[in-house]
C-alpha positions in Angstrom: 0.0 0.0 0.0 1.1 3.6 -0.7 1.2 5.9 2.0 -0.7 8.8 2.0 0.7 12.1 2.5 -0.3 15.4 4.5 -2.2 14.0 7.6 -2.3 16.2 10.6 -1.4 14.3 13.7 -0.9 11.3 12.8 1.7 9.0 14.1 4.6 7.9 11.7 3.1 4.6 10.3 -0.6 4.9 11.1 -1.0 6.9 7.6 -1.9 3.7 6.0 -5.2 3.2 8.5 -6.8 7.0 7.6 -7.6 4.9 4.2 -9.3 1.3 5.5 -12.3 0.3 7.5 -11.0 -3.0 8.0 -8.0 -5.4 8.9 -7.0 -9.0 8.7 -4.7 -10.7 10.8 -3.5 -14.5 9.9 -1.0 -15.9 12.4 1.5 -17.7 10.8 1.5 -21.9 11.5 4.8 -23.1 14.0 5.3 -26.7 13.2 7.1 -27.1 16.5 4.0 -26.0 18.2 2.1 -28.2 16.0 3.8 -31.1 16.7 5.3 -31.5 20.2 3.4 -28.4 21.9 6.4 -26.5 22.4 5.7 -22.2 22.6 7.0 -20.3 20.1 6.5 -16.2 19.8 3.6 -15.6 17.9 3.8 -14.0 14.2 1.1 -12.1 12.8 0.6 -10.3 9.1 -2.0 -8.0 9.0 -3.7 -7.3 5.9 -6.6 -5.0 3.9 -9.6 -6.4 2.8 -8.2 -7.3 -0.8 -5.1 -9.0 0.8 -2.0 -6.5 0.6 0.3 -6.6 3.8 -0.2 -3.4 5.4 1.9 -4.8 8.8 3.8 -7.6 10.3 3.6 -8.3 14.3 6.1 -10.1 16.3 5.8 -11.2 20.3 8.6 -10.4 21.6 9.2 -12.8 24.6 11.9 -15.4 26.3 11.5 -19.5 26.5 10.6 -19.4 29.9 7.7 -17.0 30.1 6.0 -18.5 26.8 6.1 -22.1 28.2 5.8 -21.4 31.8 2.6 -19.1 31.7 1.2 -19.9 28.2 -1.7 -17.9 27.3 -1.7 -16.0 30.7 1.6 -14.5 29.6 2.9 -11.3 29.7 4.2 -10.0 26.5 5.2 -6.9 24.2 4.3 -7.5 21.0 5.9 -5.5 18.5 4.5 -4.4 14.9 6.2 -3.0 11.6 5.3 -1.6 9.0 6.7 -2.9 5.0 9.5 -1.2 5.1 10.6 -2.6 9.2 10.0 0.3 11.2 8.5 -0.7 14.5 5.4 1.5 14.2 3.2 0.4 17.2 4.2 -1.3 20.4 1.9 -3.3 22.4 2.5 -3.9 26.3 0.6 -7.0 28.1 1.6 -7.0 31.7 1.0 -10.1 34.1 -2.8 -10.2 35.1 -5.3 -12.7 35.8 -8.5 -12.8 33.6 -11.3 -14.4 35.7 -14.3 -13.2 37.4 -13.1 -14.0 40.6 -10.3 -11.8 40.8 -12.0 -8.5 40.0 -8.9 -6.0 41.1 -6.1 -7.8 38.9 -7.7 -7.9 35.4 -6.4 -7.8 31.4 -4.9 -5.1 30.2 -2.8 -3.6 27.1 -0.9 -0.5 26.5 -0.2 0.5 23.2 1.9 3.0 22.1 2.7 4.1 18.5 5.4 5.6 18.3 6.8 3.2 20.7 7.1 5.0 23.5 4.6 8.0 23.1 0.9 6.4 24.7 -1.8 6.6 21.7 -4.4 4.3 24.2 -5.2 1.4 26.2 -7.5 -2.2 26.4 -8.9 -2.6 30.1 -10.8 -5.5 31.1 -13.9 -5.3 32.6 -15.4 -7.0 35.5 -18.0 -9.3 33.9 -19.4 -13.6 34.8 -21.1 -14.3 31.4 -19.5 -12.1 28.9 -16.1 -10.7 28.1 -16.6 -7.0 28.9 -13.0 -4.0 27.7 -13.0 -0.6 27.2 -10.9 1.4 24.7 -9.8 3.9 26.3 -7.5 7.4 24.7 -4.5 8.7 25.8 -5.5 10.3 28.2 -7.6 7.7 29.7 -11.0 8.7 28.6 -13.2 5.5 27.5 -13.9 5.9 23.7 -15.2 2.4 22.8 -16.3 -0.6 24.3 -16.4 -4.4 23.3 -18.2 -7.0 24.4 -18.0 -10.9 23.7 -20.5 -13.8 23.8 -20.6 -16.5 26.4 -19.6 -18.9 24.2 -15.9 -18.7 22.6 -15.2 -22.0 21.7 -13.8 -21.9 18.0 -15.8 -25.1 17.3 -19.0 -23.2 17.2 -18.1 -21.4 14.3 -17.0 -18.1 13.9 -16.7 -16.3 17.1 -17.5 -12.1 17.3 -16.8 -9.7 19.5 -18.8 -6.2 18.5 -17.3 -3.2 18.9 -19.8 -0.2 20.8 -20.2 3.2 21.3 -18.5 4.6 24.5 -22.1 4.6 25.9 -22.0 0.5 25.0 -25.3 1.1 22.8 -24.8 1.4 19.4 -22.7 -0.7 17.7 -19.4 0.7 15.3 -17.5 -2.5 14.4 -16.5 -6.2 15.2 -13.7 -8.3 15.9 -14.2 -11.8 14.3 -12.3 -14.7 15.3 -13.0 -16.8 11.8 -13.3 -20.8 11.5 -10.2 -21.9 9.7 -10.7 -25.1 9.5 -11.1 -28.8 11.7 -7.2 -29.5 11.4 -5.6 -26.0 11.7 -8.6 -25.4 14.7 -7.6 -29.3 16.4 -3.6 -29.2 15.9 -2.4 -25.3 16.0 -3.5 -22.0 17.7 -2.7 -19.9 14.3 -5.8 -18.1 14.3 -7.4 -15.8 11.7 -9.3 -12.6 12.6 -11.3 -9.8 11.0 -11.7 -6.1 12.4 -14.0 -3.8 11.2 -14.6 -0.2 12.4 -15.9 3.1 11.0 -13.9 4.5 8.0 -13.6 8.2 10.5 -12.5 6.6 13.1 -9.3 8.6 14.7 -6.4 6.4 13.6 -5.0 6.1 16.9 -7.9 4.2 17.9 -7.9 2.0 14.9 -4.4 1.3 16.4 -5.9 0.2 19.5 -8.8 -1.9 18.6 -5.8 -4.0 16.6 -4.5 -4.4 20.0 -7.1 -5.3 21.6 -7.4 -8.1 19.0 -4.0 -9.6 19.7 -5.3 -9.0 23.7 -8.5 -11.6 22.4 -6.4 -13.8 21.3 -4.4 -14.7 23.8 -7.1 -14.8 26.0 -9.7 -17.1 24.3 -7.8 -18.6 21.6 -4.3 -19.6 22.6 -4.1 -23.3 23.4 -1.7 -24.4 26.1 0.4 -27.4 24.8 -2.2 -27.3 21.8 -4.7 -27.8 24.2 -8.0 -26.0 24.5 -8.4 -24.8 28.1 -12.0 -22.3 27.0 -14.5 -22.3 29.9 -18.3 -20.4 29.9 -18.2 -17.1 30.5 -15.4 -15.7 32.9 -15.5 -18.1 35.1 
């Protein structure tokens, strides 16, 4: 994709998003995962909806963490852009994700450029649904998203919609799509689709790809290639 020219404060590398309304992210297969359950660092490319690479994500992790935490990890995740400049930084610090531990829940910085806070994922305090808020730089909730009960990948595609900050209208989605019986069984190489208004302050487009990657890990991640989903936040 070209980049456009002349945007008004817009961080270097988020040019690209002023022009889409959507994003596809396909995590790449690891055949040592596959086949003896061993964690790698996830790799991501992130595509338009006709299929040109607009960015490439890496986690950036050690050995340890990855296989001593698996899908509870913490991680920074970082993401270039084709020509690989790190354009947006993503920060996962240690947290738990259940309903019984209300005061120690998901969250995500991201900053684009790295270092310079563009906005944040925050858990929510929730039993049957997955419950975040996007929240702007200076902390202010701008979005909100909100998951079904059910996230098992065998039930289909799986959607999280995207709401207005007052959680009633809905903007966009985040789609966790059915790739198939044997990539769904043996790997945890997902594929996802985001959606979001065309308008939407790029910064915020930004975010609402982090809080995909923040999904990810937290539903669709097998430990060991094995499934560990549950009902709700239990």
């Amino acid at each position: 994709m070209a980049i456009p020219q002349g945007l008004s404060n817009c961080p270097p590398g988020l040019e690209y998003l002023s022009l889409i309304d959507q994003l596809l992210l396909r995590q790449k297969v690891e055949l040592l995962e596959s086949f003896v359950g061993f964690e790698t660092n996830n790799k991501y490319t992130i595509m338009n909806s006709i299929g040109q690479k607009v960015y490439y994500a890496v986690e950036d992790n050690d050995c340890c963490t990855r296989n001593c935490c698996g899908p509870m990890r913490p991680f920074d995740m970082k993401i270039f852009d084709n020509y690989r400049n790190e354009v947006i930084h993503l920060h996962r610090p240690l947290a738990c994700d259940s309903c019984w531990c209300p005061c120690w829940l998901q969250s995500m910085e991201v900053t684009a450029p790295p270092g310079t806070v563009i906005g944040s994922i925050e858990q929510e305090w929730s039993i049957c649904k997955p419950c975040y808020v996007i929240k702007n730089a200076v902390g202010d909730v701008v979005l909100r998203i909100k998951g079904p009960v059910c996230t098992f990948s065998i039930c289909g595609d799986v959607k999280f919609y995207v709401y207005s900050k007052d959680g009633e209208t809905k903007v966009g989605k985040i789609i966790k799509k059915w790739s198939g019986l044997a990539r769904e069984a043996f790997t945890d190489a997902d594929h996802f689709g985001i959606s979001f208004p065309m308008d939407l302050d790029v910064k915020i487009k930004a975010v609402l790809l982090g809080a995909c990657f923040l999904i990810d890990f937290m539903f669709f991640e097998k430990s060991g290639n094995q499934e560990s989903d549950r009902p709700g936040m239990l």
